[in-house]
C-alpha positions in Angstrom: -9.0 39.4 35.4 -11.3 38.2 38.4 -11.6 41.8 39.5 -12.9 42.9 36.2 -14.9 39.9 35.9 -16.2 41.1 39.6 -16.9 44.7 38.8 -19.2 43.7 35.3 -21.0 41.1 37.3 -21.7 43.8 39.9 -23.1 46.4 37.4 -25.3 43.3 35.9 -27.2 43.1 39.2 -29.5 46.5 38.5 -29.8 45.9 35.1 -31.2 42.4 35.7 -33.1 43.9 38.4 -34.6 46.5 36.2 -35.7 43.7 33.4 -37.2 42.3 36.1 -39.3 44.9 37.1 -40.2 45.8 33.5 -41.3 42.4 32.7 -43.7 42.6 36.4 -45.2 45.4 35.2 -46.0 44.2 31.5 -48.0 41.0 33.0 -49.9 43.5 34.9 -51.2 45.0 31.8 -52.4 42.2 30.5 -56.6 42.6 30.7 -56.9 39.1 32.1 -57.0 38.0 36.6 -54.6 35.1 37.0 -56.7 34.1 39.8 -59.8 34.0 37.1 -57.3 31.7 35.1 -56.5 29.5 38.0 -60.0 28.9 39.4 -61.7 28.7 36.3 -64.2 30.1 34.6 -67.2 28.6 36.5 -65.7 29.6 40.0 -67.9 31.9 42.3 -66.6 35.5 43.4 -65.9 34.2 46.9 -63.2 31.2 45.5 -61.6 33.7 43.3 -61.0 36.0 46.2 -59.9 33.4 48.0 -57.1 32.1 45.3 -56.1 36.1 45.0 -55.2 36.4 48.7 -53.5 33.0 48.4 -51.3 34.5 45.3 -51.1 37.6 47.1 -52.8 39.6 44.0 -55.0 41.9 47.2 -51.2 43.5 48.2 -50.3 47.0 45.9 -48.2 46.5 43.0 -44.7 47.6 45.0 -45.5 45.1 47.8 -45.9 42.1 44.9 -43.2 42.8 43.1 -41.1 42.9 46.9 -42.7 39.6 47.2 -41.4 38.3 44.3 -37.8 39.3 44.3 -37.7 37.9 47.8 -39.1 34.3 46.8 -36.4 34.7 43.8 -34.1 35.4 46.4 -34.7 32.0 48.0 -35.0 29.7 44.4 -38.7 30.2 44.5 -40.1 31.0 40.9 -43.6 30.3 41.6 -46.0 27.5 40.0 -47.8 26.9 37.0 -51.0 29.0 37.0 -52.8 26.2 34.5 -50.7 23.4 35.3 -49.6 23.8 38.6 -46.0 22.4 38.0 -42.8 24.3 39.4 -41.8 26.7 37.2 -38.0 26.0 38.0 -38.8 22.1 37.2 -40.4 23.7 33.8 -38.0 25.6 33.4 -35.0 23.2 33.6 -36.4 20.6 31.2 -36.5 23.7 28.2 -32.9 24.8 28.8 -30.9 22.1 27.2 -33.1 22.1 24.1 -32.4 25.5 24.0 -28.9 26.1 24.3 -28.7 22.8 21.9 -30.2 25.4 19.2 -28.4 28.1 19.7 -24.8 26.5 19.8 -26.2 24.8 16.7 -26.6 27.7 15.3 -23.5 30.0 16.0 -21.0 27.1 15.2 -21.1 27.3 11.6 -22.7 30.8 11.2 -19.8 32.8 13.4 -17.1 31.2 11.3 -19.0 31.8 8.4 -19.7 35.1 8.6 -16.4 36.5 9.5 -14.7 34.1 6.7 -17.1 35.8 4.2 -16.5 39.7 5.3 -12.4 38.6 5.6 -12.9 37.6 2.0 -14.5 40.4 1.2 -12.5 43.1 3.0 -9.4 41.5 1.0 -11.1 42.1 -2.4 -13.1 44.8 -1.7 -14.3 46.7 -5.2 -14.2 43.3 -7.0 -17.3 41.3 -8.3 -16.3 38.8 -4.8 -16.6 41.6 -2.7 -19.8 42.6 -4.1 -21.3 38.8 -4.2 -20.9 38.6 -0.3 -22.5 41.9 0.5 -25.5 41.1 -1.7 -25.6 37.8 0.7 -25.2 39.9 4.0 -28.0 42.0 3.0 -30.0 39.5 2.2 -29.7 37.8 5.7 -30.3 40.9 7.1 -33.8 41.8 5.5 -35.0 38.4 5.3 -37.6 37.8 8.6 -36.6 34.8 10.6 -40.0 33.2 10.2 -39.8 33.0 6.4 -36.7 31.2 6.3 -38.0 28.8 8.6 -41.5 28.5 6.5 -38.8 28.4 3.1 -36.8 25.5 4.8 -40.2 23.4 6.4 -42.1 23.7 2.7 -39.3 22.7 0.7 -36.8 20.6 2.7 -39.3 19.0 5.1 -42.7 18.7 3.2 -42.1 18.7 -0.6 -38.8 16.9 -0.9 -38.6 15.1 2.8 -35.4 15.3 3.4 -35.1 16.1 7.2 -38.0 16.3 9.9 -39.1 19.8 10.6 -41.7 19.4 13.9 -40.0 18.3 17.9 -37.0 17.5 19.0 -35.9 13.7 17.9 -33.9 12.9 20.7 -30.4 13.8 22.0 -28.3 15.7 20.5 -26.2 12.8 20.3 -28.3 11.1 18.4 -28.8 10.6 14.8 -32.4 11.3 15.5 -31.8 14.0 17.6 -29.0 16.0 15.1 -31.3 15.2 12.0 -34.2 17.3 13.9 -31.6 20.0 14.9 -30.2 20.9 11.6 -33.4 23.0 9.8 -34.0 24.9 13.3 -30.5 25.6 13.4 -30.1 26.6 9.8 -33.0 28.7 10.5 -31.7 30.8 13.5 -28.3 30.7 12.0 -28.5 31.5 8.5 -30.1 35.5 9.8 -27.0 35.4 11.6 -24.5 35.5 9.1 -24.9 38.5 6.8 -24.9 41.0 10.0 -21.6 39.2 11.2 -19.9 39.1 7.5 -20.8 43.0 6.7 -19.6 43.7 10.6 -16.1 42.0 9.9 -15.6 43.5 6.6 -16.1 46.8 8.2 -13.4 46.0 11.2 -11.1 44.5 8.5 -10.9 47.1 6.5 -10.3 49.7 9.0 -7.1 48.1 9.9 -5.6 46.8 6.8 -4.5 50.5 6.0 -2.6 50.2 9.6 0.9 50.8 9.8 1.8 47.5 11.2 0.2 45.2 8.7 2.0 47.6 6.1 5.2 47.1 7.9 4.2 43.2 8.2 3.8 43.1 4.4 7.3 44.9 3.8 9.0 42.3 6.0 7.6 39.3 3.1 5.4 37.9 5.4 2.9 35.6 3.4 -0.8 37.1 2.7 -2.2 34.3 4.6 -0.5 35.1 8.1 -0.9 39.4 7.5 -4.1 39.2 7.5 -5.6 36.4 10.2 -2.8 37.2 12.4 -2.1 40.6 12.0 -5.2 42.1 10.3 -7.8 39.7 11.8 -6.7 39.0 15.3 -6.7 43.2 15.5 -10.2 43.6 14.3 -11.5 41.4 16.8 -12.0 43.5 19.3 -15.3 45.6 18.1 -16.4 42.0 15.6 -16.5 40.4 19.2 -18.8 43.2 20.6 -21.3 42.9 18.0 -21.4 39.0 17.7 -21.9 39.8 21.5 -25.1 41.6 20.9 -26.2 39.8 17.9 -26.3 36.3 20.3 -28.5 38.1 22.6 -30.5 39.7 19.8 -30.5 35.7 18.6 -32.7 34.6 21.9 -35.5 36.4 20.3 -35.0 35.1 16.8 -34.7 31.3 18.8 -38.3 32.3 20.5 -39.7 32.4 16.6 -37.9 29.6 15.8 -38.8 27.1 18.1 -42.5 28.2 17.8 -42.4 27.6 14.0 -40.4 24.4 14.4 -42.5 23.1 17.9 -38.9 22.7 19.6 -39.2 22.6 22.9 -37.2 24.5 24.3 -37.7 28.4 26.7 -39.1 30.3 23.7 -41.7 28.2 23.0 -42.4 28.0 26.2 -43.0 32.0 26.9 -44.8 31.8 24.0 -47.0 29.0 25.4 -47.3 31.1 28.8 -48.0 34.4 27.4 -51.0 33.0 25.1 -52.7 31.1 28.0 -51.9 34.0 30.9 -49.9 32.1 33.3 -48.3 35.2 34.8 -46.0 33.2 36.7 -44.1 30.6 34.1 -44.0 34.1 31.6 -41.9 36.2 34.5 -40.0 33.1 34.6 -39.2 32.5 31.0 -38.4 36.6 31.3 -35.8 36.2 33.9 -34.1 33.7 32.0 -34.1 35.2 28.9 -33.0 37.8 30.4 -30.0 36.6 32.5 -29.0 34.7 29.4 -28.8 38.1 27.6 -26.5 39.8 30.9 -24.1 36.5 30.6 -23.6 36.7 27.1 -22.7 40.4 27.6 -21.0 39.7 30.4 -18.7 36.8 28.4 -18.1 39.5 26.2 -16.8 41.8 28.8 -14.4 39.2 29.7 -13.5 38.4 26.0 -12.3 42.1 25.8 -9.7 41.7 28.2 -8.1 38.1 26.1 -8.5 40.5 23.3 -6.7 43.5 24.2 -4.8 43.4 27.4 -5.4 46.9 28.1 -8.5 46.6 29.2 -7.2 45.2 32.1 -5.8 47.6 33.8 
């Protein structure tokens, strides 16, 4: 198991690498000198020289980026262009609001969705069956930003049951979970039709197997042939796509949190991107990205609790 977890952390090092590089290029694009942004817009030509030698904006593009993956090297993600704060310190105060969202959101939509395409795997053709793939393809077409706007109008302004702007406080708080639950609604409630269409699909495939026929010949109750027989052995590819779906989710949390003023890392690349501060935008990048290469990499590792054989 640590060998395989070895080997897929290995082949994550280029890709993050390449993401990297991707993202460099992208904020050099962008019609707008940080150094301009930094100095202001009164500066003379002389003081904005002078702040792009200090940022080392005079070097070529290859020499810049070399820069910058060797101050990443050492835990150096730069400073604020507009506020001059660390961007690691930045960074570190987002994260927990963040990952407070997204667990939020995938604790009750995960179940939820593979519950509902279980159920309707089992009576597929019936009016049931039907019912839950009208709800998956709902989820699927409706934007994450209109749910939100759906949930903010109705629940939060017109009837005022729950706030719908910050973060209230911990999410051990009563405060704090009240604020959570329309954000995570939001971001989760996309979540579920892809998951329940994904599971019906794996369900089905298997329930025609030999051994949950043979399972069902020996008397076994319905209950245990399919979660333990039928579920457990369609796990395998429902686990790949929740996989992808959470990192597809980062993006959906980057609408969300703008639309709710959460503050957590999407907001904040929004935030960066819209005022040009080059450096808090390649950081909000990397850990976006390495968030997506984890999650990936979790599922990696999931394959091998799954199905032994990819072990060896």
């Amino acid at each position: 198991m640590l060998r395989h977890a070895a080997q897929r952390l290995l082949l994550a090092v280029p890709v993050l690498i390449g993401v990297l590089a991707v993202g460099f290029l992208l904020m050099q694009v962008v019609p707008t000198d940080p150094a301009i942004v930094r100095a202001g817009p009164m500066a003379t030509q002389d003081i904005v020289q002078a702040i792009r030698v200090q940022l080392g904006l005079d070097q070529p593009l290859i020499v810049q980026f070399g820069l910058y993956l060797l101050r990443l090297a050492h835990g150096d993600l730069g400073r604020s262009i507009i506020n001059n704060i660390p961007v690691a310190q930045e960074l570190a105060s987002t994260i927990g609001p963040t990952l407070e969202l997204m667990a939020a959101s995938l604790i009750w939509s995960i179940p939820l969705g593979i519950a509902l395409g279980t159920v309707a795997a089992v009576a597929r053709g019936t009016l049931l069956d039907r019912c839950v793939m009208l709800v998956s393809v709902a989820g699927v077409s409706v934007p994450v930003f209109f749910v939100g706007m759906l949930l903010i109008w109705f629940v939060g302004f017109r009837w005022g049951l729950l706030p719908f702007t910050g973060r209230g406080g911990p999410i051990w708080s009563l405060a704090g979970l009240r604020s959570l639950i329309l954000p995570a609604f939001t971001l989760g409630g996309v979540f579920v039709g892809p998951v329940a269409r994904m599971t019906r699909t794996a369900v089905l495939d298997v329930l025609d197997a030999d051994y949950v026929r043979t399972a069902r010949a020996k008397g076994l109750p319905a209950f245990i042939v399919i979660t333990r027989h039928a579920l457990r052995n369609a796990l395998i590819p429902i686990a790949t796509f929740v996989g992808l779906q959470i990192g597809f989710l980062l993006g959906g949390a980057v609408v969300t949190e703008t639309i709710f003023s959460w503050p957590g890392i999407g907001r904040l690349a929004v935030g960066a991107i819209l005022s040009n501060d080059f450096p808090m935008a390649q950081g909000t990048i990397l850990v976006l990205s390495g968030g997506f290469i984890l999650i990936n990499l979790c599922v990696d590792l999931l394959y091998a609790v799954l199905d032994p054989r990819v072990r060896t």
